[in-house]
C-alpha angles and dihedrals in degrees: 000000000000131000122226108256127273123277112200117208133207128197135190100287087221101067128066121248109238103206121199123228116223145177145094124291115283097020091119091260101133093045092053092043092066095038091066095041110039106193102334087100104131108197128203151113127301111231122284095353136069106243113124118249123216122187127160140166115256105244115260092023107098102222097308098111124051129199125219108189106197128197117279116262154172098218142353094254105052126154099233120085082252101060090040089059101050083051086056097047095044090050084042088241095125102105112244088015120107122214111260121264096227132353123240099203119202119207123170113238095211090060112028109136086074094045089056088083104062089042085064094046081051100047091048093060090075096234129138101262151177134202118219122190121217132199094024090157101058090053088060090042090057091046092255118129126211137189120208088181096057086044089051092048083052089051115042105230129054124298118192125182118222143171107228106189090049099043088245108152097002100113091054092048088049082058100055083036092064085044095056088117076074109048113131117231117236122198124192120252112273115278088018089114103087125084105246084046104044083051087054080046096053097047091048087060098045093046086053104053097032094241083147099065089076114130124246118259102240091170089057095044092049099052086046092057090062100030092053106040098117085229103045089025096062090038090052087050085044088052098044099054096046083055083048094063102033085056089059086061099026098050102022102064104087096042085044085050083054099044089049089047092045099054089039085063090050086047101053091044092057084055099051099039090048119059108232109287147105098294087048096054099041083052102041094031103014108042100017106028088040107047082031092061080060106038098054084075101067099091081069096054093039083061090048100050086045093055089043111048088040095055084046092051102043087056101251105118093061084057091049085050087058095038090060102038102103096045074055082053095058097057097038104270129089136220103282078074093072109075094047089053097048084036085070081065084090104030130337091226096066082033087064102037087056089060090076085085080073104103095196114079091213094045088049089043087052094043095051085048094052106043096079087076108058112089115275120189087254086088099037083096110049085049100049090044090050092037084056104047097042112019112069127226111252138117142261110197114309089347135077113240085234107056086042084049089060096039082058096060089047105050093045087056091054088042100050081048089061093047097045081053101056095043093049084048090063109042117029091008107036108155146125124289113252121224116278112219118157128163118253099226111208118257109271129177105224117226111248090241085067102047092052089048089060102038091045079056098059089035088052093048086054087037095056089039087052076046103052116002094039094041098045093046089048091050091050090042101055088049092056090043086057098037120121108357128208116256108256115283116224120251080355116143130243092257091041082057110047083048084056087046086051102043083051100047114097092242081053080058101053098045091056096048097066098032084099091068100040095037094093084058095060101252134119139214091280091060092045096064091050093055092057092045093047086064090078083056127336099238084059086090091065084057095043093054096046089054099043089047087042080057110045093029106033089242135126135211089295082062103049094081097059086028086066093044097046098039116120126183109241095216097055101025086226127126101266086211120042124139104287091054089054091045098050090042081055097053092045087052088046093058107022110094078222091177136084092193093070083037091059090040087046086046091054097040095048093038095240148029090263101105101026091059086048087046091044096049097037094049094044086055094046085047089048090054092041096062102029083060088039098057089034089065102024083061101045096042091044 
């Protein structure tokens, strides 16, 4: 078999080549991708469509030598927006994007022989271009060999092998990297462009290098036959996630106690440098009492994103996909579904975005409606402050009541998803389900390195919404909390006072005036107001009680827990908060899509405000009859 010869290609010295990634999931791209470019990734929205962009400057080039990181996929003409777009960017027809300068094209060793296909749909395409191998190591480790050098004879440009995740070949790579200006352009032979003969193509070049001698992953198969037994597979994913749960209380508590002591001390300072005025309390109740109420938290999410992305990484959550697929099945989604569902763990907006690998337009519609209620990390906070206060930590069995407590919520919220879905499946969206076909990555041990990067990622996106969100709505807050204030009341005490101060602010206000409608739920005007602030982000509500208990009471965040517990409504002489009130506040948060931020991503990715607004008012009114049964009963049983 012989390669057409080598083109060299020469550009303007003084532009930069901008050079495309390409390759299929779970090919080792995107880690490769930010192994060449550090932190220069610059992250945003192709035009007119809603497929994430990702462009970044190859280190040490200074600025010579640009990155385009595409979506993953199997072949140049999918059926996802993902795929499309990669199509468009590869023929030069997405408006404002230039067609790449050369292509770096990203095949897995260890299973090459599929990759292969999309080399050819690559090479076809008449670009300067390079072949990187992933994963070389592991070929060696499963007794295969591989040469790069007789690849790169068969095809006609330069093919490395590298090790992403452990910086092998990389240096190398920078350096052909800084040469792209260079690289030769290798066309497939003629007639090779249809698909019986690009398969013909593909077994001649794996016959003549010997990429089929490696050797068969039994570790891998053997894993597979009990991970994916739709009985034991379903009972391992059951087990895992109920570990999962009991290790947020379990772990978090000591780094949580730090956190609390930590922003007390802020707090306090701010009290004895300042003398006692308006700047001292927005400081002490407003920024730090209100963004630490929120913060102290983190060590539980820090558990959750670990959990997430390593079960992500070793290869686990495509098996769950599959292991599920058929309970997808049930409700009118498959099991590409999945991953973007359990994604919204974390947060509902990547959740969403992820639900572009969804080929079906109407799978893709009911997936986007239904991810606001899976559990995002948003409410992580408002359940473990209410678990806390009212469920007591004891055990059932082998598990703490608290840890199954959160599972439950979970797990109602997943499971409300799948009926939503099927009922959405069989009324506005009735179609067929589409074919499920996902790629079983091999088992792989992440470095260390790897894992803290990501989960840094996710920590840093809570971090800068503690940062902005948070910190904006608690300033706001405290300022309606302290405007305007009651005249003094005369032999009142300083409590009395402050109750008359809160009743008169204009967040006192609002919170009265819609008592009315969240009353039969067992909830006040405190938490009112809570519930309006938490639509800027759901965790906002945290912030907005600490601040509303650090008014009437002198405390600050340390103090919310026991203030909930203690707080008793002066008309009726009742606790405002027991346990069918916390209850009651839970099920709402399960249900309510409490967050514009998941509205404006639903908006993009739908093209309007048409079914957000349908997801935001069905699922207000679900969340409002939720709650209103849950505290009937809960009141009546308890």
């Amino acid at each position: 078999m012989s390669a057409a010869p080598a083109l060299p290609v020469t550009f303007p010295a003084e532009e930069p080549v901008r050079i495309a990634l390409v390759g299929s999931p779970n090919a080792g791209k995107t880690t490769l991708f930010n192994a060449l470019t550090g932190s220069s990734a610059r992250v945003g929205n192709y035009a007119g469509v809603t497929v994430e962009r990702r462009e970044g400057v190859l280190k040490g080039s200074g600025g010579g030598v640009r990155i385009l990181d595409l979506p993953g996929t199997y072949a140049l003409h999918g059926e996802t927006p993902d795929e499309f777009i990669v199509h468009e960017v590869l023929h030069g027809t997405v408006p404002g994007e230039p067609l790449p300068d050369a292509l770096l094209i990203v095949a897995d060793a260890t299973t090459l022989r599929r990759s292969l296909g999309l080399v050819h749909e690559a090479l076809a395409l008449g670009r300067p271009s390079l072949l990187v191998l992933t994963m070389v190591d592991e070929v060696t480790a499963r007794g295969g060999h591989l040469d790069p050098m007789a690849l790169s004879r068969i095809l006609g440009i330069q093919v490395l092998g590298v090790v992403g995740h452990r910086g092998v070949g990389l240096d190398v790579l920078r350096k052909f990297l800084d040469e792209a200006r260079d690289w030769p352009v290798a066309r497939v032979p003629a007639g090779q462009t249809d698909a019986g003969a690009r398969f013909a193509w593909v077994d001649r070049v794996v016959h003549e290098i010997g990429a089929d001698v490696l050797g068969a992953d039994t570790r891998s198969d053997r894993i597979d036959r009990v991970l994916l037994h739709p009985i034991l597979g379903l009972a391992i994913f059951a087990l895992v996630m109920v570990l999962l749960f009991q290790s947020i209380f379990a772990w978090a508590v000591p780094a949580m106690d730090a956190i609390d002591r930590l922003f007390a001390l802020g707090a306090d300072g701010i009290r004895r440098v300042l003398p006692d005025s308006w700047i001292a309390g927005l400081l002490a109740d407003g920024v730090i009492a209100g963004v630490g109420s929120v913060v102290i938290f983190l060590p539980q999410l820090v558990i959750l994103f670990t959990f997430l992305h390593l079960l992500q990484d070793i290869g686990y959550m495509a098996r769950a996909a599959f292991v599920v697929d058929r309970v997808m099945g049930r409700v009118g989604l498959q099991g590409r579904s999945f991953v973007p569902l359990l994604s919204c763990f974390a947060c509902a907006v990547p959740g969403i975005m992820a639900a572009r690998t969804i080929a079906s337009p109407r799978e893709r519609l009911a997936t986007i409606l239904v991810a606001p209620f899976m559990t995002c990390s948003a409410r992580l906070p408002v359940y473990t402050l209410l678990i806390a206060a009212f469920v007591p930590a004891t055990s059932v069995g082998f598990f703490g009541l608290q840890g199954l407590t959160m599972l439950g919520l979970y797990v109602l919220g997943a499971a409300t998803a799948l009926v939503v879905a099927k009922i959405l499946n069989s009324t506005l969206l009735r179609g067929r389900i589409s074919v499920f076909y996902m790629e079983l990555p091999p088992y792989r041990w992440p470095t260390t390195r790897l894992l803290l990067r990501q989960v840094w990622i996710s920590v840093k996106a809570f971090l800068q919404r503690a940062g902005t969100i948070i910190l904006a709505a608690s300033i706001v807050l405290w300022v309606l909390l302290h405007i305007p204030q009651a005249a003094p009341i005369s032999g009142a005490t300083p409590a009395e006072q402050a109750r008359a101060d809160l009743r008169t602010s204009f967040a006192g206000r609002l919170g009265h005036a819609i008592e009315p409608a969240i009353a039969p739920l067992g909830f006040d005007w405190k938490i009112g107001v809570g519930l309006v602030a938490s639509l800027a982000a759901r965790e906002v509500i945290v912030s907005t009680l600490a601040q509303i208990y650090a008014v009437r009471e002198g405390e600050d965040f340390n103090g919310v827990l026991q203030a909930v517990r203690s707080d008793i409504d002066p008309r009726t002489g009742q606790h405002v908060f027991n346990l069918p009130t916390a209850l009651s506040l839970m099920i709402f948060f399960v249900f309510a899509l409490q967050c514009t931020s998941t509205l404006a991503v639903m908006a993009r990715e739908t093209g309007g405000w048409r079914w957000p607004a349908f997801a935001f008012f069905g699922m207000l009114a679900l969340a409002w009859s939720a709650s209103f049964i849950t505290y009937r009963v809960a009141s009546a049983l308890l």
